[in-house]
N, C-alpha and C positions, 0 to 999 in steps of 0.2 A: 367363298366362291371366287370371289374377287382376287386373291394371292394366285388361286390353282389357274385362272386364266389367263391373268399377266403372267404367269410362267410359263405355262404349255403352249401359250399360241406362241410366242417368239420362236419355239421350237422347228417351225416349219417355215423358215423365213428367212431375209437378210443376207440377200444372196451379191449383192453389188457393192461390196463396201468397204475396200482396202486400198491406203494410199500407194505409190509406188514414185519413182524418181520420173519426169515429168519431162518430155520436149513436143516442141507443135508437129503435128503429121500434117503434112501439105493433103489437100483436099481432093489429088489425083489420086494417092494412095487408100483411101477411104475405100471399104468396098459397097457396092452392089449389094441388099441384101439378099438379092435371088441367087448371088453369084458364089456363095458362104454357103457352108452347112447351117453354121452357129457365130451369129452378128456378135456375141458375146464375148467370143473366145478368138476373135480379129484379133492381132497385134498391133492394128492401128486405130482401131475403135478402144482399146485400154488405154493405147497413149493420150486420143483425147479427152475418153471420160475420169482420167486420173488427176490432171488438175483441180478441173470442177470436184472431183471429192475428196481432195487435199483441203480447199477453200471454205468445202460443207462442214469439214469436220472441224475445221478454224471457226467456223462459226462467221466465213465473208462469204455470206449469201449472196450478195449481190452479183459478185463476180462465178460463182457456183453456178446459177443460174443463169446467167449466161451464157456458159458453158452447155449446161443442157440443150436450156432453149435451140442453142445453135446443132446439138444432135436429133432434136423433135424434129427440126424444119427441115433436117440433109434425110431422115427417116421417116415423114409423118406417118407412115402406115405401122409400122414398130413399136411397141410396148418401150423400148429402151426408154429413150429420149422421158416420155409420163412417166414411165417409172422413177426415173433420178429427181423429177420436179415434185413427184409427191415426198417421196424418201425425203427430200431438201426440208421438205415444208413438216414431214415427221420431225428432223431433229430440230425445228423452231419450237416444239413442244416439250423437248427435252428437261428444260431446265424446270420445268415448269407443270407437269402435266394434267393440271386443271387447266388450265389457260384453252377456251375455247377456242381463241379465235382465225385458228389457221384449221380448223376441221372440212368447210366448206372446199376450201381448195385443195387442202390434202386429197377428198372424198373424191373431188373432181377429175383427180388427175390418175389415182388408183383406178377408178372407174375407167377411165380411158384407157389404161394398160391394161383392164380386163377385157374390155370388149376389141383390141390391137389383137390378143395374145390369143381370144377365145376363135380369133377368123382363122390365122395360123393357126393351131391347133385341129380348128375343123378340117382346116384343106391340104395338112399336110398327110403324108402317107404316115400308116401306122408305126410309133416307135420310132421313126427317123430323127436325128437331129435337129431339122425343124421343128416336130414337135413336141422333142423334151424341151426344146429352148422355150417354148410358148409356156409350157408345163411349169417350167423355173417361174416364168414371172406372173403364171397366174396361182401358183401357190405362194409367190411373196407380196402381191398385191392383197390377195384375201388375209395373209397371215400379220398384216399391217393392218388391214382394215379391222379385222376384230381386234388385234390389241387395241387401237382405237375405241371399240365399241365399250372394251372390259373397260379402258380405262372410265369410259360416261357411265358405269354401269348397267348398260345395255347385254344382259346376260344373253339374252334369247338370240339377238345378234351376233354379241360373238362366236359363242356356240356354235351356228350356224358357217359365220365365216373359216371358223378353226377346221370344221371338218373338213371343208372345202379345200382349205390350203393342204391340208394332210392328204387328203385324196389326190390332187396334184402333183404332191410333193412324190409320194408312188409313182404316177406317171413317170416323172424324173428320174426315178432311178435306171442303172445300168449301162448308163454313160460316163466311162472312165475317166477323159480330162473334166468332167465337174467332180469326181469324187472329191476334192478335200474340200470343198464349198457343201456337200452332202453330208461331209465328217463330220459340221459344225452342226447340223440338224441333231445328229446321232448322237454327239457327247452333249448337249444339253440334255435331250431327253433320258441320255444314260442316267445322267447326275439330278436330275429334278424330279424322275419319277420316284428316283428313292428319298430326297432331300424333303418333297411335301409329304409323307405321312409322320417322317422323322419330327416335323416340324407345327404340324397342324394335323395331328391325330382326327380332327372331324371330317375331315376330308378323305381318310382311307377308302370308304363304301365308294366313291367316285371313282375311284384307281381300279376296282378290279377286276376293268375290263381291259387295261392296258398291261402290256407283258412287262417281267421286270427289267430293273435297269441295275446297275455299275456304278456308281460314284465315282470310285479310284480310275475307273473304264473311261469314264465320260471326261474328269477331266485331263486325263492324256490325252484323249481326242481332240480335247478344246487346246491343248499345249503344241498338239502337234497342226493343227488348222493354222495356230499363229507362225506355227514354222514354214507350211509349202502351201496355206490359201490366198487365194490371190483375193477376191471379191469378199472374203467373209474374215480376212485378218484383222481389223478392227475391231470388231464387232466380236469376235472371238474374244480379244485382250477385254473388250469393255464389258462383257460377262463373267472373265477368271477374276478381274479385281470383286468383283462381288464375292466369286465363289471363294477365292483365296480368302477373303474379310469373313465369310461366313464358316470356313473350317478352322477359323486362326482359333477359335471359341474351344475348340478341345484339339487342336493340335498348333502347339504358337510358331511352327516352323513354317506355317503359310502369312503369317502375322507380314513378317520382312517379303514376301512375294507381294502380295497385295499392295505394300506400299510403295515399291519399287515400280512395280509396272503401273499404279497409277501417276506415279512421279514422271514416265515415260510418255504419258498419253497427255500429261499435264505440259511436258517440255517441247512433244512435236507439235502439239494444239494449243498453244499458249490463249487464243481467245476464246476459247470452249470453256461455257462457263461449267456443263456437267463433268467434264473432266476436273477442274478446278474445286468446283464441290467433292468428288470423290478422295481429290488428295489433301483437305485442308480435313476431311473429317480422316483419313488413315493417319495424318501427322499428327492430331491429336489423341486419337486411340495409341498411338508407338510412342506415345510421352515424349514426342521431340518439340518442347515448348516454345524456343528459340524461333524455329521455323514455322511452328503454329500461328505466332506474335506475326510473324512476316505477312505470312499470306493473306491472314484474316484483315490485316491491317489495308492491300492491295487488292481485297474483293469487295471492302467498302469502297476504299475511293474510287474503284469500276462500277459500282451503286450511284454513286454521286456523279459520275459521269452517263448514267446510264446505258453503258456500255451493253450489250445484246445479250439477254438470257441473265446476267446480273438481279436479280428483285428480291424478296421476300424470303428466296428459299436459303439460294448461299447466305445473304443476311442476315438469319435467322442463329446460322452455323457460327459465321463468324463475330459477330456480337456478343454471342453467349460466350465463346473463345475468350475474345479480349477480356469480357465481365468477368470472368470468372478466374480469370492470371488474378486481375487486379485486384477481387476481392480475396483470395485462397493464398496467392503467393506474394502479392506487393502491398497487402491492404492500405490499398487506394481506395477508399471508399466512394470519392467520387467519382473516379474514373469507371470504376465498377457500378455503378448508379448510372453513369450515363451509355454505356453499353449496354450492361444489363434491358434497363426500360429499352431499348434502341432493338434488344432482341424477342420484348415483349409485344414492342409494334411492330415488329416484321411478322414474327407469328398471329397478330391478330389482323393483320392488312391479308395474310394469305389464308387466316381463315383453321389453324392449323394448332387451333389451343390445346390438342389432344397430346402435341410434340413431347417428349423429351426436353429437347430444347427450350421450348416455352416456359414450361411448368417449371426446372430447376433454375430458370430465372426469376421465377417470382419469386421459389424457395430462398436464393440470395436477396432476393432484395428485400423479404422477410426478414432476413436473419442481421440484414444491414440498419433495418430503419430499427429492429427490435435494442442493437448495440447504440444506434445514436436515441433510443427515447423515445421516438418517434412510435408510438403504438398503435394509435391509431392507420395509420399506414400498414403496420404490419400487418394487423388484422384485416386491412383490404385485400393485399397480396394474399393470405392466406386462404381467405375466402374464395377469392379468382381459382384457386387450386382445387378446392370442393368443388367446384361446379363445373369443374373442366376432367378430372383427374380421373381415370379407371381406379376402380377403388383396387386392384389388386398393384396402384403403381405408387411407389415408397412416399413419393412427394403429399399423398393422400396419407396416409397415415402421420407425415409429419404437420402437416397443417391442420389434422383434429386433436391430435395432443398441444399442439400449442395454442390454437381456442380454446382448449378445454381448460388448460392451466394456467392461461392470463387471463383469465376472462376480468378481472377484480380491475385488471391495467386499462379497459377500454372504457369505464365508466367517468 
């Protein structure tokens, strides 16, 4: 339940969220929001919300917000302005998405766009551009709020929020200059209505109430968002590297897209730690070891600096990286020993023994203390693997055959 609703709700969402080349618009040119159809579709209201979400996606809040704030106070009666301060305070959870403690403010500020967006909406005339505009931001305000909800496992919540954004998101339509921010809606759910039965067969009886979708459909749509969407260009690239990594599995010609375009989101946002996560795990999935050594080595030392969104997760990625050159291709045993453990405590500070990551960490430093002698060791790490491991995941099976056949060495 939890996968079908992190997937389906983004689907009705994410409508403000593309950088663009950036100069200050003098404050006489600003409009009136009485004086606009659609405050949104201003060319001087994009110039100045484009810095601030140039800065959001760099991961410099500070100055991000800012920015906003400074659109709240020239708006207060506007959804805009709350909307950018929640969204800001959504991608502080990015890197990270247990991490409770930007929910209260996030909730805070979404709420305020809903109740901005639900007056508009009430007072404008039927269908008018005021009130798709309202429409837009009360179907990404709810469509944020339940992914929030999915993420706490708050089913009954989300649930509730998703329809809501989807019923709004209807509202919205029919209005031509938002069509390729609308496209982004439409090629996700092209591509995920058919991606989860593909993928989580128990989840089919839930789908079929929704019509079908397109894969190949959806992500031309998402290719072409990133070509002519102005608000949902970002946000478009940061779902094809997913989807590109996920069809690279049976077709490798998506393998080199996905790494490319996260190579891209990694060079224009060099302080995003989530973009940096996604290119440091494509350059090790694309065997480019060289550059693997690089990065991983550059998201520790942003560890050690505690650089923003850097903890547990990337560290997790990149420790097992380094451990694993060391012990596979340099055997460096100690170097591999001090990574490895170094990827064993990042997975258990975040809680996350369940990883991939984790578990083939112990697997090597199993196989490491087993070559130096060290037995009793290994039979620690192996054990950690039992108790942690889905028994249908290889790391389990490799840790009860070798209790089973050293047992004579722990005595």
């Amino acid at each position: 339940m939890k996968k079908l609703l992190y997937i389906l709700i983004p689907l009705f969402s994410l409508f403000y969220l593309s950088p663009f080349s950036y100069q200050s618009a003098n404050a006489q040119d600003l409009p009136h929001p009485d004086s606009v159809e659609m405050l949104i579709n201003s060319m001087a209201i994009q110039i100045e919300a484009t810095q601030g979400l140039n800065d959001m996606y760099n991961f410099d809040f500070r100055s991000a917000e800012s920015q906003f704030k400074w659109i709240k106070k020239r708006y207060p009666k506007h959804p805009l302005g709350y909307f950018l301060m929640g969204l800001s305070n959504f991608w502080k959870m990015m890197p990270n998405e247990d991490i409770k403690t930007y929910d209260g403010v996030f909730n805070k500020y979404m709420d305020s766009t809903i109740t901005y967006a639900e007056d508009i909406f009430d007072k404008a005339e039927k269908k008018s551009p005021k009130q798709i505009e309202a429409a837009f931001f009360l179907s990404a305000a709810y469509a944020f709020k339940g992914r929030l909800e999915s993420n706490r496992r708050n089913w009954t919540a989300a649930t509730i929020a998703g329809k809501r954004a989807l019923n709004y998101l209807e509202d919205a339509r029919g209005y031509g200059d938002l069509s390729p921010e609308l496209l982004f809606g439409d090629g996700l759910y092209n591509y995920y209505v058919e991606w989860i039965p593909e993928n989580y067969g128990e989840l089919k009886p839930i789908l079929w109430f929704f019509k079908d979708g397109d894969k190949a459909k959806g992500i031309k749509q998402l290719e072409e968002v990133t070509a002519e969407g102005f608000y949902t260009k970002t946000e478009a690239q940061t779902f094809l590297v997913r989807i590109y990594d996920s069809e690279s599995k049976t077709d490798p010609t998506y393998r080199a897209k996905a790494l490319n375009l996260s190579e891209y989101l990694h060079t224009i946002y060099p302080k995003n730690a989530f973009f940096h996560r996604q290119y440091l795990k494509l350059l090790y999935l694309n065997g480019d070891g060289n550059k693997t050594i690089e990065e991983s080595k550059k998201a520790l030392e942003l560890i050690e600096k505690n650089a923003f969104g850097y903890e547990g997760t990337i560290g997790r990625y990149a420790a097992f990286f380094l451990g694993s050159h060391s012990f596979r291709a340099l055997r460096n045993y100690e170097d591999a020993k001090k990574y490895l453990k170094q990827a064993v405590e990042f997975g258990e500070g975040a809680d996350a023994q369940d990883s991939g990551y984790y578990l083939y960490s112990l697997a090597y430093l199993g196989q490491i203390a087993h070559i130096e002698k060290d037995y009793m060791a290994a039979k620690g790490y192996y054990e950690k693997i039992k108790d942690h491991a889905d028994r249908k995941h290889s790391t389990k099976k490799e840790a009860k055959e070798y209790l089973r056949k050293n047992r004579k060495l722990f005595k």
